[in-house]
Structure formats: C-alpha cells, structure tokens
C-alpha positions as CSV (number, residue, x, y, z in Angstrom):
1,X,29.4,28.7,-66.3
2,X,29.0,28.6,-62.8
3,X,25.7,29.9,-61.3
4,X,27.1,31.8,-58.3
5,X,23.5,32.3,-56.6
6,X,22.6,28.8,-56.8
7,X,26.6,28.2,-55.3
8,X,26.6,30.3,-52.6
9,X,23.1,28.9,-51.6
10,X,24.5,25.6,-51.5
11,X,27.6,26.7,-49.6
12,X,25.6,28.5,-46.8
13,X,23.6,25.7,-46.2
14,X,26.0,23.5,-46.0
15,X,27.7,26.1,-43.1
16,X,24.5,26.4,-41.6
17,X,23.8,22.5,-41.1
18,X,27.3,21.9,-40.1
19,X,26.7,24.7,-37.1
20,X,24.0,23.0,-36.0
21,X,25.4,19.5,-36.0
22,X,27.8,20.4,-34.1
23,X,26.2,22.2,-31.4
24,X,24.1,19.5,-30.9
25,X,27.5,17.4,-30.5
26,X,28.1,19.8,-28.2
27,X,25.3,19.8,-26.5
28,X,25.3,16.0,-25.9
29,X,28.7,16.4,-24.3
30,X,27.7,18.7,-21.8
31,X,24.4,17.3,-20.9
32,X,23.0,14.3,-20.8
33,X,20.1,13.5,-23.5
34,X,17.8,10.6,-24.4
35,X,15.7,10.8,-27.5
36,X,11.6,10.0,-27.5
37,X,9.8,7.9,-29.4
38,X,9.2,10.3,-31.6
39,X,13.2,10.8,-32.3
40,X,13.0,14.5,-30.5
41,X,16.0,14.9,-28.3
42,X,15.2,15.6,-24.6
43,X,17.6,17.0,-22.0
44,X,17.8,15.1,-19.0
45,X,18.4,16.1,-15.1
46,X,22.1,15.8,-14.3
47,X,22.8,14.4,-11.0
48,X,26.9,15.3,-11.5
49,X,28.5,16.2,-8.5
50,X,29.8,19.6,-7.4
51,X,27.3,22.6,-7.8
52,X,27.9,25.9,-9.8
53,X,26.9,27.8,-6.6
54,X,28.7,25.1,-4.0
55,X,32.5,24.2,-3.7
56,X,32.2,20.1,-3.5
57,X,35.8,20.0,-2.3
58,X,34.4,21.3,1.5
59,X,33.5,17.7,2.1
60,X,36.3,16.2,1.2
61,X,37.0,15.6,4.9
62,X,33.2,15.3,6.0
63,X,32.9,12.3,8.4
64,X,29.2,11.1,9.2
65,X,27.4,8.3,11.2
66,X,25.2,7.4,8.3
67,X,25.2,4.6,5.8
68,X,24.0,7.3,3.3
69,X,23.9,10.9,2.7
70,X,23.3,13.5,0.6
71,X,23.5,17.2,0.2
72,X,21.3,18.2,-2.9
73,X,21.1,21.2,-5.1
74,X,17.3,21.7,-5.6
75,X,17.7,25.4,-8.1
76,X,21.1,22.9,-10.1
77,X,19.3,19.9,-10.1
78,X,22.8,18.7,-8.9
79,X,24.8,16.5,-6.1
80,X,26.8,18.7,-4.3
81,X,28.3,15.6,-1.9
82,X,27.0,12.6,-1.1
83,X,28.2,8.8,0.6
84,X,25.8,5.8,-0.9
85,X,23.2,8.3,-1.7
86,X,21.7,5.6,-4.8
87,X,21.5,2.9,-2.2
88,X,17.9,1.9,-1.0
89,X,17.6,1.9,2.4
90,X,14.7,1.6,5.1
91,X,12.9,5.2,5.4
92,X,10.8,4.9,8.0
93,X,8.9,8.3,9.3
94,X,10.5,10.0,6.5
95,X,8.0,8.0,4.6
96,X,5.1,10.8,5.9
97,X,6.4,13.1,3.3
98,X,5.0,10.5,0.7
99,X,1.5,10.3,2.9
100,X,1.5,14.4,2.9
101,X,2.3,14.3,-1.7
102,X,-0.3,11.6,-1.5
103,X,-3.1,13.1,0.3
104,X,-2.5,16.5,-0.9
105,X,-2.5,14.9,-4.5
106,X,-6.1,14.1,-4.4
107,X,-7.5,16.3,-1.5
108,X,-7.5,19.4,-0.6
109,X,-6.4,20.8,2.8
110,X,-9.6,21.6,4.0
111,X,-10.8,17.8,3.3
112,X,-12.5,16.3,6.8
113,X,-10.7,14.2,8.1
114,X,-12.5,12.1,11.0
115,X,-10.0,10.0,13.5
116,X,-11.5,6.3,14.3
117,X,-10.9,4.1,16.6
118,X,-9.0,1.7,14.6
119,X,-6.6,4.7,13.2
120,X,-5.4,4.6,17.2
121,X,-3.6,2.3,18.4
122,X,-3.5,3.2,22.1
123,X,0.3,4.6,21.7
124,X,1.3,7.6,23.5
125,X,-0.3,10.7,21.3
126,X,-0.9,14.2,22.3
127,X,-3.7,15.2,20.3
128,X,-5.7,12.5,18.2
129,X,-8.9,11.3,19.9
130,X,-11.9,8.9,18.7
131,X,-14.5,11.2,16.5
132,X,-12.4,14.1,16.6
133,X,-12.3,15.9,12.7
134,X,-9.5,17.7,11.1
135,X,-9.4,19.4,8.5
136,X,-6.7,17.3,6.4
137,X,-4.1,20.6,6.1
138,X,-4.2,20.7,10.1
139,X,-3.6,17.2,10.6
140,X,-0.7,16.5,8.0
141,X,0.9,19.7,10.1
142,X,0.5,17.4,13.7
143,X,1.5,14.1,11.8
144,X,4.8,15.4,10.0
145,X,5.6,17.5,13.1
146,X,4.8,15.3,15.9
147,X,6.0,12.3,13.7
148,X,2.2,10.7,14.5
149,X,2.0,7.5,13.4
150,X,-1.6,7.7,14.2
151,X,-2.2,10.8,12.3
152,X,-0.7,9.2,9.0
153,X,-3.1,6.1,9.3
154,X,-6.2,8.3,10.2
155,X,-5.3,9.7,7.0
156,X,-5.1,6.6,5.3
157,X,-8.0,5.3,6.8
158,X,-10.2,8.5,6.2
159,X,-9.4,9.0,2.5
160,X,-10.4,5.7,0.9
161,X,-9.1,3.0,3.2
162,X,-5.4,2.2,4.1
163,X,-4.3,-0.4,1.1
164,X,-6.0,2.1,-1.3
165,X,-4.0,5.0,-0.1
166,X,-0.5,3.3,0.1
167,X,-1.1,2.4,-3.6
168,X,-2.2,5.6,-4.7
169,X,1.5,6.4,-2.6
170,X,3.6,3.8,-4.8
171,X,2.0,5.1,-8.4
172,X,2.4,8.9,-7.1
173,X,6.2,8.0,-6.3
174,X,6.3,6.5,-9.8
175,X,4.6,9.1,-11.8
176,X,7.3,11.6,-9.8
177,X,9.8,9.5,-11.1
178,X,11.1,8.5,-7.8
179,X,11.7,4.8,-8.9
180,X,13.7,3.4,-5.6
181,X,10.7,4.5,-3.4
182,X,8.6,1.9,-1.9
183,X,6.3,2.0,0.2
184,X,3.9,-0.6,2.3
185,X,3.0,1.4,5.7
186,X,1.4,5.1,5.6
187,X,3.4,6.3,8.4
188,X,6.7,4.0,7.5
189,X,6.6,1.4,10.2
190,X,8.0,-1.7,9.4
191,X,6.4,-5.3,9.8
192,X,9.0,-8.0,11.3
193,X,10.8,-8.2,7.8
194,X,8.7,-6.3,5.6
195,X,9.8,-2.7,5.4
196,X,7.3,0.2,5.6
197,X,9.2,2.2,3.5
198,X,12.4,2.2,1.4
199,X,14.3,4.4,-1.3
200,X,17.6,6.6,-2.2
201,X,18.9,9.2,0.0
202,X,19.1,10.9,-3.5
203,X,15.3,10.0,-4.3
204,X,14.4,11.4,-0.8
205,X,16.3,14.7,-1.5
206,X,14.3,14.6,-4.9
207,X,11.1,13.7,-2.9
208,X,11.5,17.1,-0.5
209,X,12.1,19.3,-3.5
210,X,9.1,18.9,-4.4
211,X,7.1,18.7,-1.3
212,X,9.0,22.4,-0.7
213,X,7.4,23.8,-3.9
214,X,4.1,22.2,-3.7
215,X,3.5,22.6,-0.1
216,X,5.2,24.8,1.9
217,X,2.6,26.2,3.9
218,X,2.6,22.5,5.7
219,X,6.3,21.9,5.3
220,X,7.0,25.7,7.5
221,X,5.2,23.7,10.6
222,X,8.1,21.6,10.8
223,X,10.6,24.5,11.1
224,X,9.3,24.7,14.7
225,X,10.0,23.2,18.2
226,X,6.6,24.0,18.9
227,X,3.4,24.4,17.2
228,X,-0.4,24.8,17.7
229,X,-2.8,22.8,15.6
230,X,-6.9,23.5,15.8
231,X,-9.1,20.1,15.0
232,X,-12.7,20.3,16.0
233,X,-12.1,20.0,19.4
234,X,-10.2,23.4,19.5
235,X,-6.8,24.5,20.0
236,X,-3.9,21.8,20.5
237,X,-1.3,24.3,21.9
238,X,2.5,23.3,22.3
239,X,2.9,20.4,20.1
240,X,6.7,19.2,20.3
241,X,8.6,18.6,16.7
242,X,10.7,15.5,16.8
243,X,13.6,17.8,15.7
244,X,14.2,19.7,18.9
245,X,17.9,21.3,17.0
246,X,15.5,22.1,13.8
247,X,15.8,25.9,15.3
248,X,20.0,25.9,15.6
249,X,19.9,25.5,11.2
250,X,19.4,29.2,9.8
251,X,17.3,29.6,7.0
252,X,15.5,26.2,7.3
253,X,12.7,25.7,5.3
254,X,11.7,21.6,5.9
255,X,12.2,18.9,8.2
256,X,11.3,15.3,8.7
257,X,12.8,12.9,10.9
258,X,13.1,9.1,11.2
259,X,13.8,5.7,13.4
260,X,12.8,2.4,13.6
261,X,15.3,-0.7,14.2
262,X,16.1,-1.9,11.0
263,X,16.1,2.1,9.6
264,X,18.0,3.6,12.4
265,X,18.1,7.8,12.9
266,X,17.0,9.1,9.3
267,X,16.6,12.6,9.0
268,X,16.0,15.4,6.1
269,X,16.0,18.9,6.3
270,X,15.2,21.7,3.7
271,X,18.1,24.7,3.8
272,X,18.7,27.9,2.2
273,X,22.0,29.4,3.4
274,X,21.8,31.6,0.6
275,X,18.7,33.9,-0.6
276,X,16.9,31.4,-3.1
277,X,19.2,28.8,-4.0
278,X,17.9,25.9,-1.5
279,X,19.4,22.8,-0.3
280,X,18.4,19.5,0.7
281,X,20.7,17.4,3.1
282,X,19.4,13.6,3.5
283,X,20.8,11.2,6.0
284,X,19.8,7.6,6.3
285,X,21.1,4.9,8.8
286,X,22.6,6.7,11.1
287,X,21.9,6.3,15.0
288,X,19.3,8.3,17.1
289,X,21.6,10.9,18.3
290,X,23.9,10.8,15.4
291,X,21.6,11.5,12.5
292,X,20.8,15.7,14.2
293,X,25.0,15.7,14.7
294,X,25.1,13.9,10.9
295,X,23.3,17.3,10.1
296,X,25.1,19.7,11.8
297,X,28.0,18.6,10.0
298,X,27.1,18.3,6.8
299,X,25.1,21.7,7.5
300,X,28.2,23.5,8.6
301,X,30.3,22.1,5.2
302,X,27.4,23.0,2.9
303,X,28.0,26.7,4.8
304,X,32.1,26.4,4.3
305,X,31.5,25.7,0.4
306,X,30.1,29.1,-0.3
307,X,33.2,30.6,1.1
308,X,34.8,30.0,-2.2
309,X,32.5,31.2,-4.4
310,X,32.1,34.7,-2.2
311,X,35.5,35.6,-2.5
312,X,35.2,35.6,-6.3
C-alpha cells in the first residue's frame, strides 16, 4: 500500500524544484548572469540597445561628425544608440571628470587647495594665481567649467603630488569598473604620442553617471555660460563655460567638453528630457564645431524617441 502523504510530498517537491529550475532558465535568458566564486548567481548590467522608456528606431537616420557616440540610459542601465561607442579613443579634457571622482574620492570639498607656481604654466587663465587657496569644491567648479588645465594640475599637485594622483585616477577608474579608461595627464593633455587620456564613449557615459549621482552640486556649475567662483582672493565673477550652447539643451544636468589634436572636439552632456529618467549622450572625435552640432542632433533624436512611447 501506497503511503499517499509521503507521495504527494514527493510529488510537490518535485513541482516545486522544477518551478524554480526553470525560472532560473528563464531568467538567464532575459538577463545576462555570471556566477561567483562562491557558485551564487549574479545579475549583470545589460548594455542591449533600445531603452524601455526610448524608441531606438529615432536614430536610425542620425548622421554625426564623430568617430564615436553614444546616447546612454542611466535609470535602464541601457544603450539607447550608439556608433563605435566600445572603441577607445583619446579623451582629452573630458578626462577632468576622472580628476573631479578622484579628488572628491579622497577629499572633501572644503580641502585647501593652494595654487604653485609650477601648477601654472604661463597659459592664458582667468583666475588661478601663485599662492592663491581654494577650497577644492570651488576649484573643481573653475577647472571642469573653464576646462583649466591649470586648475586640474594644481589639484594634482596640491593633493599628494601629480604621479600620485593620476594613479590613484587609474585604480579609481578600475575599482568603478571602467576598464577602457586610461589615464596619464590630470587634465587630459597629451604628450607627442603618449595620450593623456583614453577610454569608451560607452565607459565615458558610464563615467558621468556616476559623477551625476555623487556630485551634482559641482556638475550644476557646468550647466552655465557663466559662473562665479570665490578662492581666497575673493569673488571671480563671470567665468566663461567652454560650452557656450550648454544653455539651448532643456533639462541639462552635466557637461564637459574636449580637444586636442589627436582627440579632436569630444563632448558629454548629462540630459533629462523627461522628469527622472536621465540621459547621457557622449561624442568623441568629432571636430571643434561639430561635436556641440553632434549634440544637438543626437539631443533632438533622443527628444523624437519619446514621441512613441507618449502616444501609448
């Protein structure tokens, strides 16, 4: 005789293991996974593109000056479009972001920061002057806004030394993860062959998200054509940002731009075209002029993909 308890135990089981096998199948379908060393399954950031908020197909006809781009869902964690966007290319001032993660990593903003004479090196520079002190937050506003190459080595140079800082850069770009970021120059300049910075478009857009969530009170300086800084010498009043069209993008929450010869025009901005769900559009190797008109584009598309998704 049959004993139904111990049966229907066995049955159940047998149900309930087979449900969970195959959601896990399922699950592994829909998103990618790697398992630790401790056999635990962890879900990994998808980097598909097409966003669940953003119709991909409105830059099917997208045409840009740039080598590579790339518009980036930071609430999806996903690729809404991009050309080239895993290729590493030269960064050059978009490299500050990395100097602002960096010093904000292991200072505070209120740090002193006091401006030498070998942090200046007699180019043209509206603010910075021998002995002056800045308070670190104030200065990373002038350097990311102004594009101060000067301001990104006095930092350097006033929190533990220049080849001590652009490591601490390279193992802070690591430990994010961002593993096609390189960097050998605080402020991105390059050295005859030797590049000051290099990475992804993609990494970039990574590299803003999270300069947006840890930092915004420096990042809104850059939203500006203008902007006044205090160091101890009192007010610096009218400060130009090197994104003059940075005021044209509604609902703009970043910007950083970018040139050198070998780079070309680079240029980032932060979005949000809709209330909490921003955006990050990257363009690297474009010209000087065509890397703002590389943005406008791509800007006006990312605006044209919601159009879909409204009508719903």
């Amino acid at each position: 005789m049959i004993n139904r308890a111990r049966h229907d135990y066995i049955e159940l089981s047998f149900i309930y293991v087979t449900a969970i096998v195959t959601l896990l199948c399922l699950s592994t379908i829909a998103y990618p996974v790697k398992t630790s060393r401790f056999g635990f399954i962890i879900p990994q950031e998808t980097t598909q593109k097409d966003s669940s908020l953003y119709a991909s197909q409105a830059f099917s006809s997208v045409t840009v000056n740039a080598k590579a781009y790339v518009v980036y869902d930071i609430v999806d964690k996903k690729i809404i479009s991009g050309k080239h966007e895993n290729d590493t290319l030269p960064l050059a001032s978009i490299t500050k972001i990395m100097t602002m993660i960096t010093a904000l990593t292991h200072h505070d903003t209120k740090t002193s920061v006091t401006i030498h004479k070998e942090s200046i090196d007699g180019a043209y520079d509206l603010g910075l002057k021998k002995n002056q002190v800045w308070k670190l937050g104030e200065l990373l506003k002038y350097t990311l806004v102004f594009s101060s190459n000067d301001g990104a080595l006095a930092i350097a140079d006033g929190l533990g030394g220049r080849k001590a800082f652009v490591k601490d850069m390279n193992n802070d770009a690591t430990l994010l993860g961002l593993t096609t970021l390189y960097f050998n120059h605080p402020a991105g300049l390059d050295d005859g062959p030797v590049l000051g910075g290099e990475g992804s478009a993609l990494d970039v857009a990574k590299l803003f998200a999270i300069a947006r969530k840890k930092y915004p009170e420096i990042l809104d300086a850059t939203t500006h054509n203008r902007v006044t800084v205090t160091a101890s010498t009192g007010k610096i009043i009218g400060i130009p940002n090197t994104n003059q069209e940075i005021e044209e993008l509604l609902g703009t929450e970043a910007s950083k731009t970018g040139f050198t010869d070998s780079a070309g025009g680079n240029l980032a901005v932060v979005v949000d075209t809709t209330v909490g769900h921003p955006v990050v559009i990257v363009v690297l190797g474009s010209t000087r002029d065509g890397r703002f008109s590389d943005i406008v584009t791509l800007y006006k598309a990312l605006q044209k993909s919601i159009e879909p998704i409204k009508q719903k």
